[in-house]
PAZAPA-4460 file (N, C-alpha, C; in steps of 0.05 Angstrom, whole numbers, plus 32768, in hexadecimal, padded with zeros to 4 digits):
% residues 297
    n_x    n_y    n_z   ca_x   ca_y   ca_z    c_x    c_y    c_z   seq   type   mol
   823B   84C5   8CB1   822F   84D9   8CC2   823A   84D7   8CDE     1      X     A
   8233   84EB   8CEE   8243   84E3   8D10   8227   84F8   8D18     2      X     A
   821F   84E0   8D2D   820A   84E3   8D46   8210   84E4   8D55     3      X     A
   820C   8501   8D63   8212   8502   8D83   81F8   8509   8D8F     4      X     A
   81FC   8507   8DAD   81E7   850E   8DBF   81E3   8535   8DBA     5      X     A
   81C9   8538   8DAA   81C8   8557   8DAB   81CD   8578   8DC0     6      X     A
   81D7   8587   8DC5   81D5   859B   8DD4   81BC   85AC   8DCD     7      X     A
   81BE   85AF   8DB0   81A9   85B9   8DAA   8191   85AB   8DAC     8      X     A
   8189   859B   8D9F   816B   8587   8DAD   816B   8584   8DC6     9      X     A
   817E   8585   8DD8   8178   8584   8DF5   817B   8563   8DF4    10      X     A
   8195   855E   8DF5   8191   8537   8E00   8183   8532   8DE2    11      X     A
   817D   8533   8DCC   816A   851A   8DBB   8185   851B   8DA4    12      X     A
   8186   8509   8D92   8192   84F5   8D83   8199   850D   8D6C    13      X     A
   81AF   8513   8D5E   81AD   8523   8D4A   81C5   8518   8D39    14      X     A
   81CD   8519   8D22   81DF   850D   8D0C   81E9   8521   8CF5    15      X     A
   81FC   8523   8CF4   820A   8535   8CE7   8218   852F   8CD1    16      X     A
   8226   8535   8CB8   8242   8530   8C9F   824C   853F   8CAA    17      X     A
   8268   8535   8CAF   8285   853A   8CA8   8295   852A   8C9E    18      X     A
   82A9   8535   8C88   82BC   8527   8C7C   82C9   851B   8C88    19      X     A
   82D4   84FC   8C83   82EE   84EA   8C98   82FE   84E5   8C8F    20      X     A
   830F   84E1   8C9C   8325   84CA   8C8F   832F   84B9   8CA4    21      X     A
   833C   84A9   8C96   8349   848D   8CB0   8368   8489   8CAC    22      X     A
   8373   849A   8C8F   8391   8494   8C83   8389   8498   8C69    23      X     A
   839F   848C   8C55   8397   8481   8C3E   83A6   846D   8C34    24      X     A
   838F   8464   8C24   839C   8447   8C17   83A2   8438   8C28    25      X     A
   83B8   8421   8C29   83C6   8417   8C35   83C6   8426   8C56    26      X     A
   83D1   842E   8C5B   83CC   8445   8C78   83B5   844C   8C84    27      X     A
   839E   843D   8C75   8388   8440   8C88   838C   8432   8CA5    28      X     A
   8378   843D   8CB9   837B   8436   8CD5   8360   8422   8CDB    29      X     A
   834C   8435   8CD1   8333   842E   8CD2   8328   843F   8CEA    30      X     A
   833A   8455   8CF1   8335   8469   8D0E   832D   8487   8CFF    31      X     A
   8314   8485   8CFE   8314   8499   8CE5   831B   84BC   8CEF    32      X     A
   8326   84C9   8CEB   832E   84ED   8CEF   831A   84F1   8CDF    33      X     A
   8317   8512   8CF3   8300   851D   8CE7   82FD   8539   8CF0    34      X     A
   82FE   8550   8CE6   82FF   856C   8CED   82EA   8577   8CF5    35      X     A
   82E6   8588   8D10   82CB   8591   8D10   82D4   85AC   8D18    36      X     A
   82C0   85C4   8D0E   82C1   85E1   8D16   82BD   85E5   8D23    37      X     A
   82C2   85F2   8D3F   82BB   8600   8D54   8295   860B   8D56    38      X     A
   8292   8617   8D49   826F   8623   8D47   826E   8606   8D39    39      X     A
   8270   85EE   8D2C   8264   85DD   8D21   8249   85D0   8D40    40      X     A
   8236   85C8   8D3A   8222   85BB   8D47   822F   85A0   8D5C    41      X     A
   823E   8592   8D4A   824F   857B   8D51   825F   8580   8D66    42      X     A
   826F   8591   8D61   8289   859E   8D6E   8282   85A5   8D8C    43      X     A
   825C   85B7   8D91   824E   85B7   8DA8   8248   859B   8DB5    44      X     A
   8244   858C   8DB0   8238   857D   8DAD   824D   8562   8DC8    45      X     A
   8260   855D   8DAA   827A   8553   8DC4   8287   8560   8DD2    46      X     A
   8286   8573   8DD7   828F   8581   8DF2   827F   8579   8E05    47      X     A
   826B   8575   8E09   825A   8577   8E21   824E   8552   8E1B    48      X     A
   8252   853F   8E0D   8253   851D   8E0E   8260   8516   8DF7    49      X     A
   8279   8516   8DFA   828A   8507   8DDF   8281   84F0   8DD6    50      X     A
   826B   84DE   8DDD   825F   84C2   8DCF   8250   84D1   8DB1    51      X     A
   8262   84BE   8DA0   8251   84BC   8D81   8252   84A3   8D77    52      X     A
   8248   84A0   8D67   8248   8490   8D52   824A   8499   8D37    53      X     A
   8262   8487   8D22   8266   8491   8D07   825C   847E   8CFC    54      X     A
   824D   8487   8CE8   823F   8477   8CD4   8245   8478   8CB3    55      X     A
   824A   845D   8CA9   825A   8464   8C8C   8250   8447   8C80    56      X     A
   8241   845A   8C62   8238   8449   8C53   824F   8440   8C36    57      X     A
   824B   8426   8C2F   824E   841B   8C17   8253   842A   8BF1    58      X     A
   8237   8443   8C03   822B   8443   8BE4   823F   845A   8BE8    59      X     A
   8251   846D   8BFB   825F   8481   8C00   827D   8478   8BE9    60      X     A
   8287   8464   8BE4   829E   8459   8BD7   829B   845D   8BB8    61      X     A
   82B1   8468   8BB4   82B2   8473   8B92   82BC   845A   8B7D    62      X     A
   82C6   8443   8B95   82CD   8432   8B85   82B1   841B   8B84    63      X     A
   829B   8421   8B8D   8285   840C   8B8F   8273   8418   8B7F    64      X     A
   827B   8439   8B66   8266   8441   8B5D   8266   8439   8B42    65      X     A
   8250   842C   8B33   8245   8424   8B19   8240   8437   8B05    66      X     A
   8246   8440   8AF4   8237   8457   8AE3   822B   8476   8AF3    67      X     A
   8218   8472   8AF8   820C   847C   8B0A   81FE   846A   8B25    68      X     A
   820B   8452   8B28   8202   844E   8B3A   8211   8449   8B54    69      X     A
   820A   8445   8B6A   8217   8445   8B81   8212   8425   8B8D    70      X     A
   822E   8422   8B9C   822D   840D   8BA8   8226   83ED   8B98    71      X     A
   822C   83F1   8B85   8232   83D9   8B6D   8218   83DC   8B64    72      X     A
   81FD   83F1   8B5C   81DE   83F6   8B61   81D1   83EF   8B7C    73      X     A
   81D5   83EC   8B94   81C8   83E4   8BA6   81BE   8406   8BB2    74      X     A
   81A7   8402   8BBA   8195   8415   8BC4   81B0   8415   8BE3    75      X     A
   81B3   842E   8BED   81C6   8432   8C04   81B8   842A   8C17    76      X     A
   819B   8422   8C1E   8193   8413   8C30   818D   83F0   8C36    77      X     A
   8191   83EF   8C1C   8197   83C7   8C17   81AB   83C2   8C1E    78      X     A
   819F   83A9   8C35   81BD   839A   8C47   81D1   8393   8C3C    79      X     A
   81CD   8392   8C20   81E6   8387   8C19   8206   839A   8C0D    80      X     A
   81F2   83B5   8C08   8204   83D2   8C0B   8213   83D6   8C2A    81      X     A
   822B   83D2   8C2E   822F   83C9   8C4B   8232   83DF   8C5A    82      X     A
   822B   83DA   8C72   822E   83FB   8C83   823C   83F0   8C99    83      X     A
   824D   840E   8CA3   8259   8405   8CC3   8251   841B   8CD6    84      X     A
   824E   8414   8CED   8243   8422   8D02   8260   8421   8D13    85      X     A
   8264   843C   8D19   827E   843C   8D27   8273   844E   8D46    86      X     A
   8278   8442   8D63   8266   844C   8D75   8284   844B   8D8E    87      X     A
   827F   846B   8D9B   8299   846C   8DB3   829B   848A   8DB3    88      X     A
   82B2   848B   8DBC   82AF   84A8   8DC3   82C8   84BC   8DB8    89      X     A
   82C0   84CF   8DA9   82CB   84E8   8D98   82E6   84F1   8DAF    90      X     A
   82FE   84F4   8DA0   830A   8501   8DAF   831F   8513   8D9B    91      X     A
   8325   852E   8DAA   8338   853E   8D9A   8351   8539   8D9B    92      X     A
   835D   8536   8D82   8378   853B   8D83   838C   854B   8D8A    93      X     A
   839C   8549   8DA2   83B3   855C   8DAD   83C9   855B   8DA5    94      X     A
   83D8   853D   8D9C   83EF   8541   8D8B   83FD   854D   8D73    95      X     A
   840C   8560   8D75   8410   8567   8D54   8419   8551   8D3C    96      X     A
   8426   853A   8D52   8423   851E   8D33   8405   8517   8D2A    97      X     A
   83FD   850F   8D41   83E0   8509   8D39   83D6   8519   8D27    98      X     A
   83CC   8535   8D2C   83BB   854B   8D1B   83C2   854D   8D03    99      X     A
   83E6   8544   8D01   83F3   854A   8CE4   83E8   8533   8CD8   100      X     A
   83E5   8512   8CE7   83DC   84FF   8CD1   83BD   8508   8CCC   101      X     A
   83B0   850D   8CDB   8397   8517   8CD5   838F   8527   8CC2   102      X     A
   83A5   853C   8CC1   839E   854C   8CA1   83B1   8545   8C92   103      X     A
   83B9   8536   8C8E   83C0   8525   8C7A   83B7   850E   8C69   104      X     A
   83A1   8505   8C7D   838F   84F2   8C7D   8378   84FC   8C6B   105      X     A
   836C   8513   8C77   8357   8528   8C70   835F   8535   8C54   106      X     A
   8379   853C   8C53   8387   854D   8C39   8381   8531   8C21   107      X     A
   8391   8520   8C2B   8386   850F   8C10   8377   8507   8C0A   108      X     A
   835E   84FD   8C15   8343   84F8   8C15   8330   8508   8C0F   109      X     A
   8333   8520   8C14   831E   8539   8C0E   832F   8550   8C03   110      X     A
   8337   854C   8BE9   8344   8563   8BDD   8335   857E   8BD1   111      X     A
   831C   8572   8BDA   8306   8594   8BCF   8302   859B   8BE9   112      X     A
   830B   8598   8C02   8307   85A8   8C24   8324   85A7   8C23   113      X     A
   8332   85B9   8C15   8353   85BE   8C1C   8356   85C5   8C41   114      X     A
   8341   85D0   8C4C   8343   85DA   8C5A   834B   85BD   8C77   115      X     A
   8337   85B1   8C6D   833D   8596   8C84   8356   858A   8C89   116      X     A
   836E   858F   8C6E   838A   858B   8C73   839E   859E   8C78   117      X     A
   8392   85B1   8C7D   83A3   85C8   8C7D   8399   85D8   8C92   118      X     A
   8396   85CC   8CA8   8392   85DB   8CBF   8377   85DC   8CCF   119      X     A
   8368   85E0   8CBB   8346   85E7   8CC4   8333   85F6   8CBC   120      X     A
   8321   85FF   8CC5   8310   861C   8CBC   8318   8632   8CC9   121      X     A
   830F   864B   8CBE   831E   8661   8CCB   830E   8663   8CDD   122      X     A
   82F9   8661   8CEA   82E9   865B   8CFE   82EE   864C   8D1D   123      X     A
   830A   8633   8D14   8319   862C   8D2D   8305   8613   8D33   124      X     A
   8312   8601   8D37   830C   85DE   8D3F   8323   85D0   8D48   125      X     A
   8315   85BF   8D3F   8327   85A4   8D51   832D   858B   8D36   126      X     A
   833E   857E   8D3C   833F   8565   8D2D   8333   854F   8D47   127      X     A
   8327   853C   8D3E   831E   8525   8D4E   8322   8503   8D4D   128      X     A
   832A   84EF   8D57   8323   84D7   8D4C   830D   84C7   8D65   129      X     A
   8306   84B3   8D59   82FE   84A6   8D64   8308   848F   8D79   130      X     A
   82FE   8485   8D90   8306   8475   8DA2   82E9   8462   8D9B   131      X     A
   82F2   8450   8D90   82DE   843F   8D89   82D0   8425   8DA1   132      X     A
   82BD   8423   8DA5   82AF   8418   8DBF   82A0   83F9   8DB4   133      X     A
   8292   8405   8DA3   8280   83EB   8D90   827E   83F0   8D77   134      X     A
   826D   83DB   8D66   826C   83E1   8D47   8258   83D3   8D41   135      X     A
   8252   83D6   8D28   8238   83C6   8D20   823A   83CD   8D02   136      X     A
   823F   83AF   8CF9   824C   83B2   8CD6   8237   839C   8CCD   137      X     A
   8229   83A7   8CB8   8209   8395   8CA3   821A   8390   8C90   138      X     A
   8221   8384   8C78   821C   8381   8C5E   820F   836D   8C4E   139      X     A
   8202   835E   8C68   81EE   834C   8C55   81D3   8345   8C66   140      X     A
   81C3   8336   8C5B   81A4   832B   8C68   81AF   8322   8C83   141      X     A
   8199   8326   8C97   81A0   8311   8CAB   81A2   8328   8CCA   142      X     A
   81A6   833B   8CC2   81B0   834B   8CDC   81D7   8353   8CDA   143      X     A
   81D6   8362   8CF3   81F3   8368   8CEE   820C   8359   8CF3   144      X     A
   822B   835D   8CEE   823B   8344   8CFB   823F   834E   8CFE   145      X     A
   824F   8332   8D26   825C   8333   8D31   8275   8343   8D2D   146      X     A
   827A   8357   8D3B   8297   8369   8D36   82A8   8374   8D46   147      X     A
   82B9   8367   8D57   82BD   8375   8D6E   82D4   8392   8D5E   148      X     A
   82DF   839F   8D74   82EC   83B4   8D6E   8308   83AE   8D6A   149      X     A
   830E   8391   8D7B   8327   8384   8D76   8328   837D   8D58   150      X     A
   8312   8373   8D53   8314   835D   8D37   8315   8378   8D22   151      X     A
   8306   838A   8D20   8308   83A9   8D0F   832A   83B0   8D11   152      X     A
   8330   83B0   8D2D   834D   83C3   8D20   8356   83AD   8D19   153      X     A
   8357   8392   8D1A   836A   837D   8D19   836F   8386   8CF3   154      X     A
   835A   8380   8CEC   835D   837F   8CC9   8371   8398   8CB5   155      X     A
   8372   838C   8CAF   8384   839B   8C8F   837A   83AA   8C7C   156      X     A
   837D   83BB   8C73   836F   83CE   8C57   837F   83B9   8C4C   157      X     A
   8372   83AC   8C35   836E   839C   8C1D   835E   83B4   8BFB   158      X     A
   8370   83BB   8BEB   836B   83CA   8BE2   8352   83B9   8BCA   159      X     A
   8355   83A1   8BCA   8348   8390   8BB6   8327   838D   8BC2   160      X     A
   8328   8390   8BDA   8309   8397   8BE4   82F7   83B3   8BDB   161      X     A
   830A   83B9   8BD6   82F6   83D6   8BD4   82FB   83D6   8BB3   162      X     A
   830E   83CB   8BA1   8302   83CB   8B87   82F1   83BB   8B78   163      X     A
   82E7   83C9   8B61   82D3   83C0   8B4D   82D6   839D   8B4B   164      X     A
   82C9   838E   8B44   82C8   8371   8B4B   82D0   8372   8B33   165      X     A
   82E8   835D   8B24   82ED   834E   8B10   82E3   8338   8B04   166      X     A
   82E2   8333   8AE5   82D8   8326   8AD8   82DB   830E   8AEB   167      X     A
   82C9   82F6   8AE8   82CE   82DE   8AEE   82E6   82D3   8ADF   168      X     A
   82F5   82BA   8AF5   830B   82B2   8AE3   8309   82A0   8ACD   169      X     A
   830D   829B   8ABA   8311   827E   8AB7   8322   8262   8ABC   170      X     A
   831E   8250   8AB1   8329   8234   8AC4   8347   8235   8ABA   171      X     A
   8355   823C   8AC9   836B   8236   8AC0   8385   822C   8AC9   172      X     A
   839E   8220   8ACC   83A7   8207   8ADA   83B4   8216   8AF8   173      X     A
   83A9   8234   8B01   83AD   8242   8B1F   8398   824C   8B1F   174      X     A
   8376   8244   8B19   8364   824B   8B24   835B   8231   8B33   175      X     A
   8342   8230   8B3F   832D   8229   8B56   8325   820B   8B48   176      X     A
   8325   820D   8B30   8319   81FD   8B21   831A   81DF   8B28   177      X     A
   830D   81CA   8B38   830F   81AD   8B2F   8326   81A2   8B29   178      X     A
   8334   818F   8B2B   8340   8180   8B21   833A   816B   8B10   179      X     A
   8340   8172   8AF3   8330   8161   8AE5   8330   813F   8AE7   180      X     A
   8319   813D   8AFC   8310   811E   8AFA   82F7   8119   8AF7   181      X     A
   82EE   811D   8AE9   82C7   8123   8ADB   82B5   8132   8AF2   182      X     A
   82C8   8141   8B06   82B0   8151   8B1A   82AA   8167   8B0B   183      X     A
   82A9   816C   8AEC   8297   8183   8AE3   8293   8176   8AC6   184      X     A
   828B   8159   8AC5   827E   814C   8AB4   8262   8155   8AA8   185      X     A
   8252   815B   8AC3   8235   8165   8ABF   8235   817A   8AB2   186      X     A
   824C   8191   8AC6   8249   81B3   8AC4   8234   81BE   8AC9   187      X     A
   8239   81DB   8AC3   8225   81DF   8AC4   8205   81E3   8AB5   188      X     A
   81F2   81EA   8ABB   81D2   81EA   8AAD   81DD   81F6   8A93   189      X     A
   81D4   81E9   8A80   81DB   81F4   8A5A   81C0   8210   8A5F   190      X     A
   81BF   8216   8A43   81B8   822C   8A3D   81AB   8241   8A54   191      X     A
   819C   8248   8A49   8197   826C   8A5C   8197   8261   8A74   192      X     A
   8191   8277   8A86   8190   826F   8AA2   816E   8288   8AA5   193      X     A
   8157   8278   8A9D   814C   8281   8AA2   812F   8272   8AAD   194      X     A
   813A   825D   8AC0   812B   8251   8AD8   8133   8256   8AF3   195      X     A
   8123   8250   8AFA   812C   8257   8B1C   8117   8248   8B2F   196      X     A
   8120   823E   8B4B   810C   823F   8B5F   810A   8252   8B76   197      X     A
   80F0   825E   8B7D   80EB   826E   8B96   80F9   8264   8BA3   198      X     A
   810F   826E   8BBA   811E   825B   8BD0   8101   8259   8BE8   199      X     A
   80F6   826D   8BE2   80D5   827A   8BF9   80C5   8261   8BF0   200      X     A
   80C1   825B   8BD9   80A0   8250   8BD4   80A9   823C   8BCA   201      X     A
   80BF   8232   8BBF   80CD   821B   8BAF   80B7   8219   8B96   202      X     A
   80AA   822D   8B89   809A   822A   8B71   80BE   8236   8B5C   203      X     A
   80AE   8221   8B50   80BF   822A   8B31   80B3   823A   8B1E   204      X     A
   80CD   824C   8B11   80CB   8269   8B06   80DF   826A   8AEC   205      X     A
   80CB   827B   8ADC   80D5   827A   8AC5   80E3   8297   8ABE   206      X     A
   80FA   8298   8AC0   8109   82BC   8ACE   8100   82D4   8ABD   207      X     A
   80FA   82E4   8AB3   80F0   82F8   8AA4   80FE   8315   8AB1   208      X     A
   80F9   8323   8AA9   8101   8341   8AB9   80F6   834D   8ACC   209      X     A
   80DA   8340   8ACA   80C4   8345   8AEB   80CB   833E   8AFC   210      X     A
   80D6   8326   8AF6   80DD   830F   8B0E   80E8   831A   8B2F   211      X     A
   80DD   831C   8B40   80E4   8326   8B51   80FA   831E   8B5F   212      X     A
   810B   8325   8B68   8128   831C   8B6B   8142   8325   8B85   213      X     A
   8152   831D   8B8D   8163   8328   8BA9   8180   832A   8B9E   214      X     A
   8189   8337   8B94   81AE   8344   8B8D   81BC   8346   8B9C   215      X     A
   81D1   832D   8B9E   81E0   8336   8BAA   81FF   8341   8BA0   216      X     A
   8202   8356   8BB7   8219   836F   8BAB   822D   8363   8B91   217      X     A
   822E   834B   8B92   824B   8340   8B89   823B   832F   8B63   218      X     A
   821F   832E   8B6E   8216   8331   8B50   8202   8315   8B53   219      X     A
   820A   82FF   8B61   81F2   82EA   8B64   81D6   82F5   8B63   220      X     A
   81B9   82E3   8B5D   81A6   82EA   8B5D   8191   82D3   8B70   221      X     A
   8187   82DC   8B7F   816C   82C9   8B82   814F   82D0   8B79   222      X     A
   8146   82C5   8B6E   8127   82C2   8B61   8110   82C0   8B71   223      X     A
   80F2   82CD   8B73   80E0   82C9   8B82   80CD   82C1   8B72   224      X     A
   80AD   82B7   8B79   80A0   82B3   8B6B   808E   82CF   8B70   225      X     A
   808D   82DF   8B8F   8081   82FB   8B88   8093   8304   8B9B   226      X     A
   8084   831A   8B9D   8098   8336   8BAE   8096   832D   8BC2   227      X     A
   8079   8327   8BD3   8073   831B   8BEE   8094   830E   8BF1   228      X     A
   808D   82F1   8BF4   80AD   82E1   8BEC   80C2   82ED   8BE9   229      X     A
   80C6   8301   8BD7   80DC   8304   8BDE   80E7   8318   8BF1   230      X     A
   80D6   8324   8C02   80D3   8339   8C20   80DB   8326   8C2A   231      X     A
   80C9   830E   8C31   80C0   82F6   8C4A   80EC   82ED   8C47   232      X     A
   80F1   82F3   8C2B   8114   82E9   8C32   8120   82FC   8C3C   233      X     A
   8116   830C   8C2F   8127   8327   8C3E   812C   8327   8C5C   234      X     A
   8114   8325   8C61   8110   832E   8C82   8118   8315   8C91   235      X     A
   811B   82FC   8C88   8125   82EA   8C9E   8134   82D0   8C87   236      X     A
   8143   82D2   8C7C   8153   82C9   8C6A   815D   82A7   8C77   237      X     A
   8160   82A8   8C92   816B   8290   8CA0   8151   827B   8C98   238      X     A
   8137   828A   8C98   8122   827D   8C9B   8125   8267   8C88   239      X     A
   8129   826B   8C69   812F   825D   8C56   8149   824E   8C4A   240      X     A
   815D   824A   8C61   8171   823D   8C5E   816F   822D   8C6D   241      X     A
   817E   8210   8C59   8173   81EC   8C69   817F   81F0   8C7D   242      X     A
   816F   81E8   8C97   8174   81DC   8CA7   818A   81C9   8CA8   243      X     A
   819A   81BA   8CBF   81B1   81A1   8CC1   819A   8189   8CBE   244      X     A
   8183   818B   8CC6   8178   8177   8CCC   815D   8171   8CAD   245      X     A
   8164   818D   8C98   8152   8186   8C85   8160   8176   8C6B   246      X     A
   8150   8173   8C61   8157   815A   8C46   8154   816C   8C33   247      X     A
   8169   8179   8C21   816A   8187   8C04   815B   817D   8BF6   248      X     A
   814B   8185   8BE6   8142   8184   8BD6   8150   8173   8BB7   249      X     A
   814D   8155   8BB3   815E   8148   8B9E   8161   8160   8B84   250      X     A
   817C   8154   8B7C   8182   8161   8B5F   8186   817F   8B5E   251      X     A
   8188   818D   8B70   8189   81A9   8B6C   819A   81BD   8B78   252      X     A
   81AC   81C7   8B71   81C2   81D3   8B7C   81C4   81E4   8B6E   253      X     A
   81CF   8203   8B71   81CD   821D   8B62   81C6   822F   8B6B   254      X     A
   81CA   8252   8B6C   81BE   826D   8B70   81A0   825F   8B60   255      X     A
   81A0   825E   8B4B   818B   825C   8B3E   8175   8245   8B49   256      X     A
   817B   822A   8B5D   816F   821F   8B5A   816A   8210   8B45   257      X     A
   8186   820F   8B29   818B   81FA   8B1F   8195   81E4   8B26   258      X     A
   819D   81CA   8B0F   81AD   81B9   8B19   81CA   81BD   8B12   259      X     A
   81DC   81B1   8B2B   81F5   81B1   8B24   8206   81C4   8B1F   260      X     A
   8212   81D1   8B2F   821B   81EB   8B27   823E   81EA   8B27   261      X     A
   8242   81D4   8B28   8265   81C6   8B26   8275   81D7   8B15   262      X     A
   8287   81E7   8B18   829F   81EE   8B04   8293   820D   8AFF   263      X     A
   8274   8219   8B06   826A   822D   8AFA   8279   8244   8B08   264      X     A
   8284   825D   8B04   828E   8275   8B0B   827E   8284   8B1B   265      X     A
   827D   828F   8B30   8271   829B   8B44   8286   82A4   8B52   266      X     A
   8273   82BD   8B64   827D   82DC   8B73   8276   82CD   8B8C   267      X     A
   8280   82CA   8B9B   8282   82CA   8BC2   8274   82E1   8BC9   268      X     A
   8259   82E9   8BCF   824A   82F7   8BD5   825A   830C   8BF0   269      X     A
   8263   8307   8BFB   8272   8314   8C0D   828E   831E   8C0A   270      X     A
   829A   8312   8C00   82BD   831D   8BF3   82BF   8323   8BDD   271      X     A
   82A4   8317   8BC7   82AD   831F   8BAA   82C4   8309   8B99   272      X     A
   82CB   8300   8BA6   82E6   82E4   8B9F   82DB   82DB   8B89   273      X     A
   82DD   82D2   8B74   82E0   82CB   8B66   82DF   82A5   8B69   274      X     A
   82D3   8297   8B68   82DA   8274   8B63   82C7   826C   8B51   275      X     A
   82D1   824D   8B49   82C1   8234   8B3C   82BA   8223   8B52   276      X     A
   829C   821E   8B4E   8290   820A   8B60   8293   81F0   8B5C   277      X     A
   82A0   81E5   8B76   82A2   81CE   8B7A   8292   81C0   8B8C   278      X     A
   829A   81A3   8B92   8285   8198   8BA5   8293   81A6   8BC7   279      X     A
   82A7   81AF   8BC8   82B9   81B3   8BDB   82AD   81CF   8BDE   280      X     A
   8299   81E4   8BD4   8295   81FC   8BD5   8286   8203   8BF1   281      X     A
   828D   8211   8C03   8277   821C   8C11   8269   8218   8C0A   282      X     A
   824F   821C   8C14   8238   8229   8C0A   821E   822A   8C25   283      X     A
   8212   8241   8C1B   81F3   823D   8C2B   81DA   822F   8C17   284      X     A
   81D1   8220   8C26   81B7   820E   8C0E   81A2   8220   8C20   285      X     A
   8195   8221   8C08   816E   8231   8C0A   8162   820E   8C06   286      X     A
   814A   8218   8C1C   813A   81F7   8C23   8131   81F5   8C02   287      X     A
   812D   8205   8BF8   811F   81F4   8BD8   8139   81EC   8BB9   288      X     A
   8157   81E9   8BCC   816C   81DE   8BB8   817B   81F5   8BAD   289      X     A
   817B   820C   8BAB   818C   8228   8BAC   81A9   8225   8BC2   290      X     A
   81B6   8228   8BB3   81D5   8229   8BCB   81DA   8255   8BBE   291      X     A
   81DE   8251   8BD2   81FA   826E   8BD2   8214   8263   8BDA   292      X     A
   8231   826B   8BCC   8244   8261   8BCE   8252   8279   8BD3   293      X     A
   8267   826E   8BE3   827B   8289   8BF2   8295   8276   8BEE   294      X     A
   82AC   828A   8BF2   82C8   8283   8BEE   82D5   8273   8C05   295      X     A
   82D0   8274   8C1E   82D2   8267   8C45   82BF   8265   8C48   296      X     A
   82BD   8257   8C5C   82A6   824E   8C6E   82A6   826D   8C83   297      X     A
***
């Protein structure tokens, strides 16, 4: 969406769709183009205070959609469906290179609005990009990250981010895996995986389909003992992660709050990466013996 300061409301907050683009593929900028009509609302709008903000969800990506679902199933307002807030000020394009990458940008990105690469509406507009000022990027519990505008353009379109997550690997002599010296003697928990501890209440749970529960995008699970609990994580998630100064809980390491989770295959909640857990793994520990494991620190 793009929010500008209204003409019509007189000064109050109003939000609009238009189609974008930033490049494609490989050639993305992350500076997204964007066509607006002359009579369009928008179009009034930055003429008289070019400050907007573009806003772009997760669940918008055709490569994050499930069957019918969006955003790997995440509801488009769960933190972990990631959103970016793009905030600065609209400006029109005067160059004829520029406007040409612009609808070129727009042509291949939106091939049912031929019109956005091929000139315009017969109505008469403008092409626009953004001059980006601040940002504010969520995709998980906790509030938003740190992002400056340096660190945004700094990065790379990585085409492996935006696809479908791949099977886990298996151990094999160029995977993650251990070096076999009995550090996956234990392994991991034998049959089902259907215990768990509250990381909230540290009561132990016997997992069922009721079980109330927190998904994250990349496919991990955490377990509650009720809904309460699992809000109370929602809403302040740090709350329940050990402290430097607390003592783990003996014997228990796991999403699940099982024991021992050495050699087991897991998704990096944030990149999707693919590893086998080692003692060497990242991880965040929940005060009642639950780790989440990521690929870096």
């Amino acid at each position: 969406s793009v929010g500008t300061v209204s003409v019509r409301l007189h000064g109050k907050p109003w939000g609009n769709v238009r189609s974008v683009a930033d490049g494609a593929g490989a050639n993305s900028t992350g500076l997204p183009f964007l066509y607006v009509p002359t009579p369009d609302p928008t179009s009034v709008d930055v003429k008289a205070d070019p400050r907007v903000t573009l806003s772009f969800s997760e669940a918008s990506l055709a490569e994050r959609v499930t069957g019918t679902l969006t955003c790997g199933g995440k509801d488009a307002e769960d933190p972990t469906c990631a959103r970016l807030h793009i905030s600065g000020t609209l400006a029109p394009l005067t160059r004829a290179a520029d406007i040409a990458k612009a609808e070129a940008a727009l042509g291949s990105r939106h091939p049912l609005a031929p019109w956005l690469g091929g000139g315009g509406a017969h109505t008469g507009g403008a092409y626009y990009t953004i001059e980006p000022k601040s940002l504010a990027f969520l995709d998980f519990y906790g509030g938003p990250a740190k992002l400056s505008v340096a660190e945004y353009l700094a990065a790379s379109p990585v085409a492996a981010h935006t696809a479908k997550p791949a099977a886990a690997p298996t151990a094999t002599a160029s995977s993650t895996a251990p070096t076999v010296d009995g550090s996956c003697a234990m392994g991991p928990p034998r049959g089902s995986n259907s215990s768990a501890k509250c990381p909230v209440t540290g009561e132990a749970l016997t997992i069922t389909p009721r079980t109330p529960a927190l998904a994250f995008k990349q496919g991990q699970r955490l377990y509650f003992s009720s809904d309460a609990a699992a809000a109370a994580y929602r809403a302040s998630p740090r709350d329940y992660w050990l402290a430097p100064h607390d003592l783990p809980e003996p014997g228990m390491d796991g999403m699940r709050g099982l024991p021992d989770m050495r050699c087991e295959a897991v998704r990096c909640p944030r990149s999707g990466e693919a590893l086998l857990v080692s003692m060497q793994t990242p991880r965040v520990m929940q005060k009642h013996g639950q780790a989440v494991y990521f690929c870096c620190h």
